[in-house]
C-alpha positions in Angstrom: 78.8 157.8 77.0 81.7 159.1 75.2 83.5 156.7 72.7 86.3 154.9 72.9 89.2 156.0 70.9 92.6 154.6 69.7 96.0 155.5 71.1 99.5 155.5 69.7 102.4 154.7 71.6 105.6 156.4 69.8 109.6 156.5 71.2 112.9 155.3 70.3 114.1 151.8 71.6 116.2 152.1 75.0 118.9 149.1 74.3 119.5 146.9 72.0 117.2 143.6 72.1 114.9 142.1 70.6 112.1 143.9 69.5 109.1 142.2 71.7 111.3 143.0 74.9 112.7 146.2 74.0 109.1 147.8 73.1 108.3 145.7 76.6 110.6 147.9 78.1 110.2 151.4 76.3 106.4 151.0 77.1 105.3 148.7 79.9 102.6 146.6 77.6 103.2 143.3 78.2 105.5 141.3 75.7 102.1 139.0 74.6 100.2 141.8 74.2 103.4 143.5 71.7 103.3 140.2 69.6 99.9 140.2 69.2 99.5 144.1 67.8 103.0 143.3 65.6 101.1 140.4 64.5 98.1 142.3 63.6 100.6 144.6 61.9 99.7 147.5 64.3 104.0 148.2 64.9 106.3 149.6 62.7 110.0 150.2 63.8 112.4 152.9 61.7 109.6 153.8 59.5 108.9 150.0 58.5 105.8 147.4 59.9 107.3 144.9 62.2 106.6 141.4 61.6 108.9 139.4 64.0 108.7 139.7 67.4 112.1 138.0 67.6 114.0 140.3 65.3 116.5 142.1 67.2 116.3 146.5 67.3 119.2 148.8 68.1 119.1 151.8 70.6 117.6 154.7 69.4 115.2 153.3 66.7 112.4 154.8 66.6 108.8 153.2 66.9 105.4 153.7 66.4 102.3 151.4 68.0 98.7 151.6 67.4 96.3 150.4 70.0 92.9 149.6 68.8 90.5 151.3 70.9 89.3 148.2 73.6 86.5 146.7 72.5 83.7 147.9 74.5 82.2 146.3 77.7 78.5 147.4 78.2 78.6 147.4 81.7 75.4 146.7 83.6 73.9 148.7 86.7 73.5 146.4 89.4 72.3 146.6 92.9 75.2 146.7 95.1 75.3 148.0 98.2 77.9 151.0 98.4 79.6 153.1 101.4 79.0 156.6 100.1 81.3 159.5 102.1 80.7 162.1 99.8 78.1 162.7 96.7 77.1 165.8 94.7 76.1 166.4 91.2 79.9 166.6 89.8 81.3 163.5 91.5 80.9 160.7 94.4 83.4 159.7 96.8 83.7 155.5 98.1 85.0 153.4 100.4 85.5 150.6 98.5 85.4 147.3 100.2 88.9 144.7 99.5 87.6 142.2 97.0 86.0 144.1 94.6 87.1 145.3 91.1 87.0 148.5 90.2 85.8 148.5 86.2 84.8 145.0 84.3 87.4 143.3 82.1 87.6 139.9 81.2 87.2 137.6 84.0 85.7 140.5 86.0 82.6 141.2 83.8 79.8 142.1 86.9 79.8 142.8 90.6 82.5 145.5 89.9 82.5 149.4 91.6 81.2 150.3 88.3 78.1 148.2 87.9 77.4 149.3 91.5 77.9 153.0 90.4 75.8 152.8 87.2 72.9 151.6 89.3 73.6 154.0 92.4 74.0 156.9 89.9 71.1 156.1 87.5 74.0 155.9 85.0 75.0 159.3 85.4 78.7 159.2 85.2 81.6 160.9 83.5 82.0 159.3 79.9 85.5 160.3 79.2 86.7 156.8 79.9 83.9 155.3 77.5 81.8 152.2 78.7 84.8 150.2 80.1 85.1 152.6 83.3 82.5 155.4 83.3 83.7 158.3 85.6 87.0 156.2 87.0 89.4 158.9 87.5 92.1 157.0 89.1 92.2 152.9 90.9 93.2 151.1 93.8 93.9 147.1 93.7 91.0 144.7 94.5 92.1 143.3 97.6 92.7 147.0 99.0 90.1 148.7 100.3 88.9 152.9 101.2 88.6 155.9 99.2 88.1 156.2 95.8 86.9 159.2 94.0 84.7 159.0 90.7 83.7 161.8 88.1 79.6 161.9 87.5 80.3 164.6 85.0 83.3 165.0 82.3 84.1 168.9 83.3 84.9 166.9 87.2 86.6 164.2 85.4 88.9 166.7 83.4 89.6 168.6 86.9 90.1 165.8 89.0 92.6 164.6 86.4 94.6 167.7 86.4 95.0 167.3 90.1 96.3 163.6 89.9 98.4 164.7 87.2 99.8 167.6 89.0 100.2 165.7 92.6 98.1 168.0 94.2 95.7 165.7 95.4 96.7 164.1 98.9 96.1 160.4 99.5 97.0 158.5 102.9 97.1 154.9 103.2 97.3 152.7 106.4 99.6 149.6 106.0 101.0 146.7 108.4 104.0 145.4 107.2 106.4 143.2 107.9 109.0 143.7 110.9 110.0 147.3 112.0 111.4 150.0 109.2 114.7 151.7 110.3 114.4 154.4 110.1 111.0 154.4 111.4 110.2 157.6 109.1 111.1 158.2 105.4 110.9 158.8 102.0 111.0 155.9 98.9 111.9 157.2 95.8 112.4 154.4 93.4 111.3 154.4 89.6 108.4 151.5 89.2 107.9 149.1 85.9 107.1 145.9 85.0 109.1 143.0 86.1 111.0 141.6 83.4 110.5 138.3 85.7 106.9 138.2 85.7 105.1 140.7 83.7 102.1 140.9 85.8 104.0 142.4 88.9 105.5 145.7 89.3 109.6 146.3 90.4 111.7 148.5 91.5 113.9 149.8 88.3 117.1 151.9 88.0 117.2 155.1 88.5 118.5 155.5 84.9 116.5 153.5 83.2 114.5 155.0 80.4 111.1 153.2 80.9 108.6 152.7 84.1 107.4 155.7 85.7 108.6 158.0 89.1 107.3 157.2 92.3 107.4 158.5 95.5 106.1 157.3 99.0 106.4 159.0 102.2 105.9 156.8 105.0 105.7 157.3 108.9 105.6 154.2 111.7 102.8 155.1 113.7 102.8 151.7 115.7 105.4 148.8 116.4 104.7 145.4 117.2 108.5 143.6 116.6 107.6 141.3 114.2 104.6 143.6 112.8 104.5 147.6 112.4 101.7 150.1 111.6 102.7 152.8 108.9 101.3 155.7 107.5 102.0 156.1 103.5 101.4 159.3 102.1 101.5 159.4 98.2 103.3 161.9 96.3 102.3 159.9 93.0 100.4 157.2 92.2 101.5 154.4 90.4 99.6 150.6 90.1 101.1 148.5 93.6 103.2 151.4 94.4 102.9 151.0 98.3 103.1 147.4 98.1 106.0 147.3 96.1 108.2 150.4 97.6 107.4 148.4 100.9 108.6 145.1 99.8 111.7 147.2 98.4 112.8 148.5 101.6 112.5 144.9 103.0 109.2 145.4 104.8 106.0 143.9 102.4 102.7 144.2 104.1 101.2 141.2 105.3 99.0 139.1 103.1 100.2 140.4 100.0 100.4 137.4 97.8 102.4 139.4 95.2 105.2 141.1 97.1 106.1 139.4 100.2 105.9 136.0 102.2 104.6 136.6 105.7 106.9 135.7 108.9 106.7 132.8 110.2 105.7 133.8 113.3 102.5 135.5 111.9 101.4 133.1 109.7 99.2 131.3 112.5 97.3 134.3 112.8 96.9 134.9 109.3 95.4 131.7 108.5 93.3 132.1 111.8 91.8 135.0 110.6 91.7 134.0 106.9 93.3 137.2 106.4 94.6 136.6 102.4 94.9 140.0 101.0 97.4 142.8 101.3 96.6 144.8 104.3 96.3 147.9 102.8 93.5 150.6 103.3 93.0 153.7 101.4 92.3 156.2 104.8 92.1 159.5 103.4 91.9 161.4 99.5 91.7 165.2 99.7 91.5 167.9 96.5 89.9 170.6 95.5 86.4 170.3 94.5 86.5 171.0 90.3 83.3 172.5 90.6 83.6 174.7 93.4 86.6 175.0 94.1 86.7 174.3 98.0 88.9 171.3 99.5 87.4 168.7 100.7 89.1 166.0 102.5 87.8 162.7 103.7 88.1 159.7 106.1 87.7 156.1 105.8 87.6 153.8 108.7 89.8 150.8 108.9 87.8 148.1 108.1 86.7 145.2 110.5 89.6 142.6 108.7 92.9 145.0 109.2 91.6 146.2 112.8 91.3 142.1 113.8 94.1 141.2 112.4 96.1 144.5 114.1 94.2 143.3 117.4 95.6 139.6 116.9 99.6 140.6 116.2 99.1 143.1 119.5 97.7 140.6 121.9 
């Protein structure tokens, strides 16, 4: 598989701050993560190596940070059963099941989509993304399940890249949320980054703001319930919890997500009935032209049996 390499992160500090937050904020790594790489002397601000994380930065110094290439994780193959929709000799399309990870990392070092991959595909996968996430082209969370597409050679990964990077490739997603969006049909375009709350979730930032990335959902009710609705989220980009959170935004999270919303009362009964405690969220449908072949293919994933009971519950 293809090594690893390093990265370097370079810009000019947004506000003034100090510098742990502002380079927080100018790149989305986690303030930890920044104190550890200017503690390993791997950050230099206005031409110098930073050594405080606490020293304050003015707007418009620029910066430069080196991250080491990851320290490998020799994923093994492993037997697990997958839901193939699609598979050739460039790439391999799954329906992913909620609960499992998509690549290993610490905490999550087996029983991901890629040890089940490496076995399923005799370890015959892109290696553009080295041994941490051989032939992941793009993720979706571990407690949502459908599509996912994955690169078995590095000329598919490259085109299928292209096509996320361009927006070209459709993706639907089914949801239940939270009470009834008015209006019923729309458009959410709000610029996602890190919470300066809590750095593991994602927020909704100003429009002006100089860090996080554009994102865009279209979403459609397709079913009401009062306290419960059925949408349809089509994704013009694709950014990590970007559903969950432009949801939550709107006043709307989808139920069970343990992140973004708390649950209505009146649902909670059937939640903890079902044991339903994971966002319900289902990647339905990926389409995009075949890098190989250059026909479009398009595929459909079944809800699976947990949103479908717990959409049978709320209706009843």
């Amino acid at each position: 598989m293809g090594a690893t390499m390093s990265e370097t992160l370079t810009g000019t500090i947004p506000a003034p701050a100090r510098l742990d937050k502002a380079l927080a904020d100018a790149t989305d790594l986690s303030r930890e993560r920044i104190k550890g790489l200017i503690a390993d002397g791997q950050v230099s601000v206005g031409g110098r190596v930073a050594t405080s994380p606490s020293a304050k930065v003015a707007a418009g110094t620029p910066f430069t940070i080196a991250l080491p290439a990851p320290t490998p994780l020799e994923a093994e193959p492993q037997d697990i059963p997958l839901v193939v929709a699609y598979e050739d000799e460039h790439l391999i399309v799954v329906d992913k099941p909620a609960g499992m990870v998509v690549h290993p990392a610490a905490g999550n070092r087996d029983g991901t989509l890629v040890n089940a991959l490496l076995h399923h595909c005799r370890a015959q996968l892109s290696g553009i993304n080295g041994v941490e996430r051989p032939g992941i082209v793009h993720r979706i969370d571990k407690d949502t399940s459908g599509l996912l597409v994955v690169a078995k050679t590095d000329a598919a990964h490259e085109g299928l890249t292209r096509q996320f990077a361009d927006h070209s490739i459709s993706r639907r997603y089914v949801a239940v949320c939270a009470g009834q969006p008015r209006p019923p049909e729309g458009t959410i375009d709000a610029r996602l980054g890190r919470s300066d709350r809590d750095r593991k979730k994602m927020a909704v930032l100003d429009p002006q703001s100089t860090r996080g990335k554009h994102a865009v959902t279209h979403y459609r009710t397709t079913k009401t319930f009062g306290v419960a609705s059925i949408l349809e989220c089509r994704l013009e980009t694709g950014r990590t919890h970007q559903v969950r959170v432009h949801c939550a935004s709107i006043g709307h999270p989808l139920l069970g997500d343990p992140q973004y919303g708390r649950d209505p009362k009146a649902l909670r009964p059937i939640l903890e009935k079902l044991g339903f405690r994971r966002q319900a969220l289902h990647a339905a449908s990926v389409g995009f032209i075949h890098p190989a072949t250059g026909e479009r293919l398009e595929f459909q994933a079944d809800l699976p049996r947990d949103i479908g009971e717990l959409i049978d519950e709320i209706a009843r």
